[in-house]
Structures are given as structure tokens and as C-alpha cells.
N, C-alpha and C positions, 0 to 999 in steps of 0.2 A: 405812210409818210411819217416821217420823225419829228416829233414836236423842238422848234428852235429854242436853245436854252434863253431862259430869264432875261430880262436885259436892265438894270447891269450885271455883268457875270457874278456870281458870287462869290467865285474862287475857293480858294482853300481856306480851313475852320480857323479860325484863330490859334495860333501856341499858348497853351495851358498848361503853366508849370508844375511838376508831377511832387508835392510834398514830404518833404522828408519823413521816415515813421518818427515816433514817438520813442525814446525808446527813458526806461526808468532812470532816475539818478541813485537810488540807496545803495547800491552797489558800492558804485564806485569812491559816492562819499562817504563810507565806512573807513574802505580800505585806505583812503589819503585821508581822512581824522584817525585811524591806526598809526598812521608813518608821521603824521604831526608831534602826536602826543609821545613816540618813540626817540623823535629829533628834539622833542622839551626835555627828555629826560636826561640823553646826551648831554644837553646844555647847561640844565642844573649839575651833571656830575663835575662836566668840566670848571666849571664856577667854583664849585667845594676845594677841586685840588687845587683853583688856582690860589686863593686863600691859604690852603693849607703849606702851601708851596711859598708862600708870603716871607716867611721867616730865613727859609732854605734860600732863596734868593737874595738878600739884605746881607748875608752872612757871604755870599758869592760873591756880591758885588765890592765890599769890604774884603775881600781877603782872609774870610776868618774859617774856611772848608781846609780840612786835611785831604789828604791827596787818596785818604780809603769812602770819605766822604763823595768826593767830586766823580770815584771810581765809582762807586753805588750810584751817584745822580747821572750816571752817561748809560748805566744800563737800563734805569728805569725809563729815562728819555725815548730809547731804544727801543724799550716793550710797550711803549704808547704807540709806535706805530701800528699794526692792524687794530686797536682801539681807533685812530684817527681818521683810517681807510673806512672803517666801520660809519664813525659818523658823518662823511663826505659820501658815504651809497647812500644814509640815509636821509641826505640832505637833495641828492639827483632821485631818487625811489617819492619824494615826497613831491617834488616840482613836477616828474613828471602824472603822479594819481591828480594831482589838482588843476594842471591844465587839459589831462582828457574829462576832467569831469566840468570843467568851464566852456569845452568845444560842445560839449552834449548837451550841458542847459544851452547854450546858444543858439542850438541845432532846436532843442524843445522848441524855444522862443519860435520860429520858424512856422511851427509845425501849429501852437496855437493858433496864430492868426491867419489870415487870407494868403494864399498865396501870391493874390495880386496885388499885397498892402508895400510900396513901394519899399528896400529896405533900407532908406534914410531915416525913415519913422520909426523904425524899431533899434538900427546901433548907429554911433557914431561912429565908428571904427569899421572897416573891410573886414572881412576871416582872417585877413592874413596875421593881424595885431594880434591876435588872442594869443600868439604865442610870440609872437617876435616884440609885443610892446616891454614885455619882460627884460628885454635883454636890450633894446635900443637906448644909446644915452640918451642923456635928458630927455626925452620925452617918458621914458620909466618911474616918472614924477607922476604925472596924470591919466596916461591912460590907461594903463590896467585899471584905475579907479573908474575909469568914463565904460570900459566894456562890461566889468560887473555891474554898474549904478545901471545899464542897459538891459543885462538879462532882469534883475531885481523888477523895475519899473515893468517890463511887458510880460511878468512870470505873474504878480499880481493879479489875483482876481480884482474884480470890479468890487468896491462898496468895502474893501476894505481898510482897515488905518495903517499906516505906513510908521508909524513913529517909534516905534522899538525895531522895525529891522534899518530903519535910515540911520539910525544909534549905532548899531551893530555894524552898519559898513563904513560909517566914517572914524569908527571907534578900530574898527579891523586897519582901516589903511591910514591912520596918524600912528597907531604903534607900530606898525608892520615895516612906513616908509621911517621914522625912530629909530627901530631896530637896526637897518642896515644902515643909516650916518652913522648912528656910534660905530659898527663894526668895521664900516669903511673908514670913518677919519679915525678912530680909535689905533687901528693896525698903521693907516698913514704916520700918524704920531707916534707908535712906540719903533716903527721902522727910521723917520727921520730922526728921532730921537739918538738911537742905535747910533748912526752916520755921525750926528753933531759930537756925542761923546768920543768917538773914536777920533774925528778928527783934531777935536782939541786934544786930547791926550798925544797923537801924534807932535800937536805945533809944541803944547808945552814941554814936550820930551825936548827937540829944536832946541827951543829958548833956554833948553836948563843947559846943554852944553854939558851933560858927561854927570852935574850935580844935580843935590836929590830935588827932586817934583813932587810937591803937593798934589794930590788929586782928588784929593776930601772933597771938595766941590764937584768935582763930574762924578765920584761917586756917588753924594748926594743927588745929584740931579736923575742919575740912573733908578736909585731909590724911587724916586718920584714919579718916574715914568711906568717903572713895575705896578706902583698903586694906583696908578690913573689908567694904568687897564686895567684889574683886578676891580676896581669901581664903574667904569665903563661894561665891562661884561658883564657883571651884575646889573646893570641896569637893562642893559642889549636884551638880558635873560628874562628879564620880567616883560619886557615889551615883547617879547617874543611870546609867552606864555599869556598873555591878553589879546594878542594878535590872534595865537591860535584857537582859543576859545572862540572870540569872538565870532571868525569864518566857520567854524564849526557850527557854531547857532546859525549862521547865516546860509552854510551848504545845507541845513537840515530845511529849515522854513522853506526855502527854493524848491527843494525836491517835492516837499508837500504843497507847496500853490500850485506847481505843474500837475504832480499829478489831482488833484481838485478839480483843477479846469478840462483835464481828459474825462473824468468819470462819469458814468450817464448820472441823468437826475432822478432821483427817487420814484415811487412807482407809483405816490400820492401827487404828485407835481405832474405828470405825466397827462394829458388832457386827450382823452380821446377823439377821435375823426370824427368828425359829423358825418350825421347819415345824408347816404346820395337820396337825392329823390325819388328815383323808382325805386330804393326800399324803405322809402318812408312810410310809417303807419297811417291807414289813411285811417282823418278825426272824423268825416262828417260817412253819414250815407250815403249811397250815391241818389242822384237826381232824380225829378221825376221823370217818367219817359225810357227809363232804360228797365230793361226788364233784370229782376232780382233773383230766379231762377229757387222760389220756393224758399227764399229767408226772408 
């Protein structure tokens, strides 16, 4: 006869989520602090010509280029393009080494802790933000700061100080979000610039009726707007170049608190099993009454 099961049923085990592996970050954050430090130098070069380009431009906008002059400036123009193709692979080549290396810490993150540790407690953010907060308006403000300040805080081992890498990430994202206002309102400004000068030379062309037009004044203002990006990009340039340092000290510390927290512990730390009781040494003789068998 068959034994009637338990009552209450037990059912089935409970779902036990199966942990992602572990897998190393130095890879990857090599090879995007390579494509960083390659897209800084892009950016210093571009700054030099713009500069040197300073003088050639002032003389353009004036009216003072001969036409073997302006012939020379459309070639060279010309031959910046696969230099410019050049720096826009290495600007997509660098976005994407840094977001697979931000889904892998996050993925570590993961892997540290319990798999049953609910995961509100560990990001603020779904998966899906680690790449899409990049690109989402306004919200591009804070979160990408909120999903790295995430990995950072649960990569950390326990007992240690936090005050040179919390330096290092809100030092990475006050230059980094810097960086793109200048180059965003910077290009807004010398494009609506472009438009404003154009149009008034149109109205005062109008107004002059056939007779000569002053345009000393929108030329000067043209002047002005050349230097105010030429100043703006060097500054773009520098916050760019502390940005990227800084995430670089900050991909490196990362990769080493993870792996720290993966690595067994030393072989002096290591505390061996107590002995079971039936091979425990026995302290006393045995009792009287039992026979000793000639000891």
C-alpha cells in the first residue's frame, strides 16, 4: 500500500534564479580608455587648426582672400573630409567600448550579491536605461549619473572609503555634462549666428536700393562669432580631457573592487572544519569496567 503524500502538499521547489557569470572588466576597459584617449587627441588637433585657421577666416570674412587663396581654402576644406569621417568612427567606436563595459559591471553587480536581493536595492534604473538614458532628452541630465553612482556604490567592498572615487565620478560627470552644452549651444550659436548675419545683409541689401551697404558691422559680428567658437572648443577640449581621465581612474578602481570581491580569501584566513565527533581524539581513558585489551 502506498504511503499518502504529506498533507499540506508540498508542491513544487521554489524558482531559484540562475546568476549571471562573472565575467572580468580589464579588457574591455583598455580598449574604450584606448578609443578615449585617441578621440582627446582628435580633439586637441582639431582646436590647433582651429586657431590657426583664426587669422584665414577674419581675412574671409573681410573680404581680404584672393581667389588662389580661397582656391587653396576649398581644397583643404575638401581633404578634412576622411580626417572628419575619421573622428565621428572614433567618437561611435568609443560610445560603443563604454557602454558594453557599463552593461558588464552592471551585470558583475548582479553576480556579487544574492540573487534573491530584490533589484530595487542595487539600481535605480531597469537594463534598459544603460543605454537608452544616453540618448533620451532631458532625462540625459541625471541618469546616466544615477546608473554609474549604482554600479560604483554595490562594486564596493565593505569597510572601504569612498572619497576619491565619489570625487572622480562627479568630477567625470560636471565635465563630461560641460562638455556637450558648449558643443551643443556652442554649434546652436555659431549656426544661428550664420542665419542672423545672412539675413540682415539680405534686409540691408533691400534698404540700400541699388546704393553702397555698409557691412562692417555684420562683418564684425561674424568675427565674433568665429572667436567664440574657437574659445568655446577649447574649453569643450579641456573638459573633455578631465572627463576622460577621470572615468578612466574610475573604469579601473571598478574593475578592481569586482574583482576583489570574486577572489577567494587567503590560505591564512581560511579556518578549517571542526572535527566531527566520531573522529574526535579521545582525551580521557576509557572507564572502569570495560576491558582494555592488554594497554
Amino acid at each position: 500500500m502506498t504511503q499518502p503524500y504529506p498533507w499540506p502538499y508540498p508542491g513544487p521547489e521554489p524558482y531559484q534564479p540562475v546568476p549571471r557569470p562573472f565575467r572580468p572588466l580589464r579588457a574591455v576597459a583598455i580598449v574604450s580608455m584606448a578609443l578615449m584617449g585617441l578621440t582627446v587627441i582628435a580633439a586637441i588637433i582639431q582646436c590647433v587648426l582651429l586657431w590657426r585657421s583664426y587669422d584665414e577666416v577674419k581675412r574671409l570674412v573681410y573680404g581680404l582672400l584672393s581667389d588662389a587663396e580661397i582656391e587653396r581654402g576649398a581644397r583643404s576644406v575638401a581633404g578634412t573630409g576622411p580626417l572628419l569621417d575619421l573622428l565621428g568612427y572614433l567618437l561611435i567606436g568609443t560610445a560603443i567600448a563604454f557602454l558594453l563595459w557599463l552593461w558588464r559591471a552592471r551585470d558583475n553587480v548582479d553576480f556579487l550579491h544574492s540573487p534573491f536581493v530584490p533589484q530595487h536595492l542595487l539600481h535605480r534604473r531597469a537594463p534598459g536605461w544603460v543605454i537608452g538614458s544616453w540618448f533620451c532628452p532631458i532625462v540625459q541630465f541625471w541618469y546616466p549619473f544615477q546608473i554609474v553612482d549604482d554600479v560604483v556604490r554595490a562594486s564596493k567592498p565593505p569597510a572601504r572609503p569612498v572619497g576619491r572615487v565619489r570625487a572622480l565620478l562627479y568630477g567625470w560627470w560636471a565635465t563630461w555634462t560641460g562638455f556637450w552644452v558648449i558643443m551643443v549651444g556652442g554649434g546652436s550659436v555659431a549656426v544661428v549666428g550664420f542665419i542672423v548675419w545672412i539675413v540682415r545683409l539680405v534686409q540691408a541689401t533691400d534698404n540700400g536700393a541699388g546704393q553702397y551697404v555698409d557691412v562692417y558691422d555684420l562683418q564684425d559680428f561674424m568675427v565674433h562669432v568665429a572667436l567664440g567658437v574657437d574659445i568655446g572648443f577649447t574649453v569643450a577640449t579641456v573638459l573633455l580631457i578631465v572627463a576622460g581621465v577621470a572615468m578612466a581612474l574610475l573604469m579601473l578602481q571598478i574593475g578592481d573592487w569586482q574583482q576583489e570581491r570574486t577572489a577567494p580569501p587567503p590560505v591564512q584566513d581560511q579556518v578549517p572544519p571542526p572535527l566531527t565527533p566520531q573522529y574526535a581524539p579521545r582525551s580521557q581513558p576509557p572507564g572502569p569496567g570495560f576491558p582494555t585489551y592488554g594497554r
